[in-house]
C-alpha positions in Angstrom: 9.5 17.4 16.0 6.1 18.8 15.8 3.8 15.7 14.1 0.8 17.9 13.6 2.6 19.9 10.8 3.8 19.0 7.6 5.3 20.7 4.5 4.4 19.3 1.2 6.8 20.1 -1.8 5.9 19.2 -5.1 7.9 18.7 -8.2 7.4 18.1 -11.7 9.4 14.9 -13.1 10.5 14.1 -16.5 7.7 14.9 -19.1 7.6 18.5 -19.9 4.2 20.5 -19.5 1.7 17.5 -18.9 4.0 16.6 -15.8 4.0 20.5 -13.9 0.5 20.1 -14.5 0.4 16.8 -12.6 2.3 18.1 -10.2 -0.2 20.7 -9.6 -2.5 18.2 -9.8 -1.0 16.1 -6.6 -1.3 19.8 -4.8 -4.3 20.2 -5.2 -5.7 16.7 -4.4 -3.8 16.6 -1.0 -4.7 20.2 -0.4 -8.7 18.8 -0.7 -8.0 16.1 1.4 -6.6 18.4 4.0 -9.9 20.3 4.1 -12.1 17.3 4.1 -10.4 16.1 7.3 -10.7 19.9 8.4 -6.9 20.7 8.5 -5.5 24.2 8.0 -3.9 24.4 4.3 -1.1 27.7 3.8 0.2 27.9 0.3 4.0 28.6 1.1 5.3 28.6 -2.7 3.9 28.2 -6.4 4.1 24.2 -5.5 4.9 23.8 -1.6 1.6 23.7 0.7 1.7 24.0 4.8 -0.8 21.6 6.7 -1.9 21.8 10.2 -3.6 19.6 11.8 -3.8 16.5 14.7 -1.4 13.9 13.2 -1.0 15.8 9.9 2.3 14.9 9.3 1.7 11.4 10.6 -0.2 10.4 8.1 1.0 12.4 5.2 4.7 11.0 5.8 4.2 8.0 3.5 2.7 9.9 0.6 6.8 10.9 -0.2 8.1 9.8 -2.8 7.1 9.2 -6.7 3.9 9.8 -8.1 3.4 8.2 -11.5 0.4 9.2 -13.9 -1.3 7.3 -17.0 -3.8 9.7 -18.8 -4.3 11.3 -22.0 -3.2 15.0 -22.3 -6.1 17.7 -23.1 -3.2 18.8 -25.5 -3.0 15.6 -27.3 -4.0 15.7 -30.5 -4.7 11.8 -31.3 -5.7 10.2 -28.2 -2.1 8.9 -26.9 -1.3 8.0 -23.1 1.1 9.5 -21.8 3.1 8.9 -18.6 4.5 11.6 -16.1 5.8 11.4 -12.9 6.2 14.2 -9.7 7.9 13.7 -7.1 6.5 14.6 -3.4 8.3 15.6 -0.6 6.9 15.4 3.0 8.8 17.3 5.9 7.7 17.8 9.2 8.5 21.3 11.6 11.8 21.1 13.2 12.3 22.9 16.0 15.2 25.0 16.1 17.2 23.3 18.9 16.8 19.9 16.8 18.2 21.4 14.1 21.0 24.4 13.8 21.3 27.3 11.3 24.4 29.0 11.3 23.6 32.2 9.9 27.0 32.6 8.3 26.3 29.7 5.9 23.0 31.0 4.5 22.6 33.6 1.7 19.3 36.0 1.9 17.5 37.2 -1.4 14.5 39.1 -1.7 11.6 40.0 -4.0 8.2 40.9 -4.4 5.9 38.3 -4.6 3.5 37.3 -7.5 0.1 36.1 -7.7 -2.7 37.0 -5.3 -2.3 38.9 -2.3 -3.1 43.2 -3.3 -1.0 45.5 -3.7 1.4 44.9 -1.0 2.5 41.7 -1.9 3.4 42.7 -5.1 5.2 46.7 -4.5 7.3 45.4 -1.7 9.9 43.0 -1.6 8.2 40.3 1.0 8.8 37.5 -0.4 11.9 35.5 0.4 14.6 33.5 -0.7 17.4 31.0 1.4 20.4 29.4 -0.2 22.5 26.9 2.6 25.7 27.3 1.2 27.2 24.4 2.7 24.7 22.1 1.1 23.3 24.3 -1.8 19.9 23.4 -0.3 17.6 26.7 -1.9 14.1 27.7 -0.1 11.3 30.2 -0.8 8.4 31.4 1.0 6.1 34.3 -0.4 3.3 33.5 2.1 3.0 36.4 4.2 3.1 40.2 3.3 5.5 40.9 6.2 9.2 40.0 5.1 9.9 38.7 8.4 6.9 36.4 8.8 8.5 34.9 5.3 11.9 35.4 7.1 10.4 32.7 9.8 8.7 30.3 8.0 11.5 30.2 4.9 14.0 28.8 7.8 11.4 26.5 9.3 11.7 25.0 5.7 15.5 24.9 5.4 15.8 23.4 8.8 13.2 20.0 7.6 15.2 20.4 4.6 17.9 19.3 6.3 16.6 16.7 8.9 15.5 15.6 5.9 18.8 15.1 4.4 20.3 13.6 7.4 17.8 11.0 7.5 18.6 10.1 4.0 22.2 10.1 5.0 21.6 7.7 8.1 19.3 5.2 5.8 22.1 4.9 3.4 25.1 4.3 6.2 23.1 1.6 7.8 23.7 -2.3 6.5 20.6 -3.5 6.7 17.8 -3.4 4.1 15.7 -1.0 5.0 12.0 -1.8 5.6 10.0 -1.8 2.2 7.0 0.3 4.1 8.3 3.2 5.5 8.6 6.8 4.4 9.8 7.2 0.5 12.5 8.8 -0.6 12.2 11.1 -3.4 13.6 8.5 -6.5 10.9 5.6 -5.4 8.1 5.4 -7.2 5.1 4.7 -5.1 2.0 4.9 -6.8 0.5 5.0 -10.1 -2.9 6.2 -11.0 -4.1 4.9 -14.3 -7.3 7.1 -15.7 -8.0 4.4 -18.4 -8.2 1.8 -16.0 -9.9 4.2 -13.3 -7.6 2.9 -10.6 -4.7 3.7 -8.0 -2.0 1.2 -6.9 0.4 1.3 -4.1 3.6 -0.5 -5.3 4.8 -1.0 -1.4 2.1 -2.6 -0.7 0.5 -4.1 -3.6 -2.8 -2.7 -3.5 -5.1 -1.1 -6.2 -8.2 1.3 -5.2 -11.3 2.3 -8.4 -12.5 5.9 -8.3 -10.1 7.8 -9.5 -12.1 10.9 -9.9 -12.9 10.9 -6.3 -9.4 10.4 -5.2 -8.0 12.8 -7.5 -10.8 15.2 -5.5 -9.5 14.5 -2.1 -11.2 11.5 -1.1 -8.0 9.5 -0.7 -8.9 8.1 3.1 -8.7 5.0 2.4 -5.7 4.4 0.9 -4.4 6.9 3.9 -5.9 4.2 6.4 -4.3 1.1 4.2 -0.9 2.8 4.8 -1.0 3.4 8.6 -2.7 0.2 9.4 0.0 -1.8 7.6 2.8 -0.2 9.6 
């Protein structure tokens, strides 16, 4: 397992349009801190993001989980707080003799590619599309303008995808309570950042950080530090 990569997936919880925008949000925040600790940031999907960098993945692990939002919409109309929720995944590289792809089980789709790129990326059908058929597991990647390059880096996803899902398998066979620190699944809410209070808490831990604006900008290392020093 390569530590100095990880793939971050982010997905919009309950709450309609306020809650893809947070989850856009999250992107982009984690994407700024990225560059601020000069890591190498590929946009792999409209809400999946690529890092690179020493320890990337390391550090990044214990952001999975739920993200929870207080803050008025710019589409509300009388001043209400509303609370939304998006849910971050953090997946590391997986080498292919870790984990094992059986191209019979897999179904390829794919398409041209929207967005930015010229007109290659959107005349020819580079993007791509994986569904696992034996766990319906679906991936995308729309990255590159060569179909192969997206070929590559769409299995590199599947296969986390699925070390992911073992781990969550082995966590749930085992007896003992698992440690409340640790890397979060997907249903636990971790944090909350609160806009009319101007703060961030981490619910594992039990710890609030002020400046949200700055966090929300990318200048989130101390609440990174706070997580690895407590491990």
């Amino acid at each position: 397992m390569n530590t100095d990569i990880a793939i971050m997936e982010f997905r919009a919880g309950p709450g309609g349009e306020e809650a893809k925008l947070w989850a856009a949000d999250l992107m982009r925040m984690y994407s700024r801190y990225a560059a601020i600790l000069g890591w190498k940031i590929e946009q792999l999907d409209t809400l999946t993001i690529r890092i690179k960098g020493v320890g990337a993945f390391t550090k990044l692990q214990y952001e999975a989980g739920t993200h929870r939002v207080q803050r008025t919409p710019s589409t509300e109309r009388h001043g209400r707080i509303h609370t939304s929720t998006a849910t971050i995944a953090v997946l590391p590289e997986v080498p292919e003799n870790e984990i094992t792809v059986r191209p019979e089980d897999i179904e390829w789709d794919f398409y041209r590619a929207g967005g930015k790129g010229g007109q290659n990326v959107n005349k020819v059908s580079s993007a791509v599309r994986i569904r696992h058929v034996p766990t319906g597991i679906v991936v995308q990647c729309q990255t590159e303008r060569d179909q192969y390059q997206n070929r590559q880096v769409a299995l590199g996803m599947l296969r986390a995808k699925l070390w992911e899902r073992q781990l969550m398998e082995r966590e749930q066979s085992m007896s003992e309570q698992r440690s409340i620190i640790g890397r979060g699944m997907r249903s636990e809410k971790i944090r909350t950042y609160n806009f009319p209070q101007n703060r961030v808490t981490d619910h594992r831990i039990n710890k609030s950080w002020h400046n949200l604006e700055d966090i929300i900008e990318g200048k989130m290392q101390k609440i990174s530090e706070a997580m690895l020093t407590i491990q």
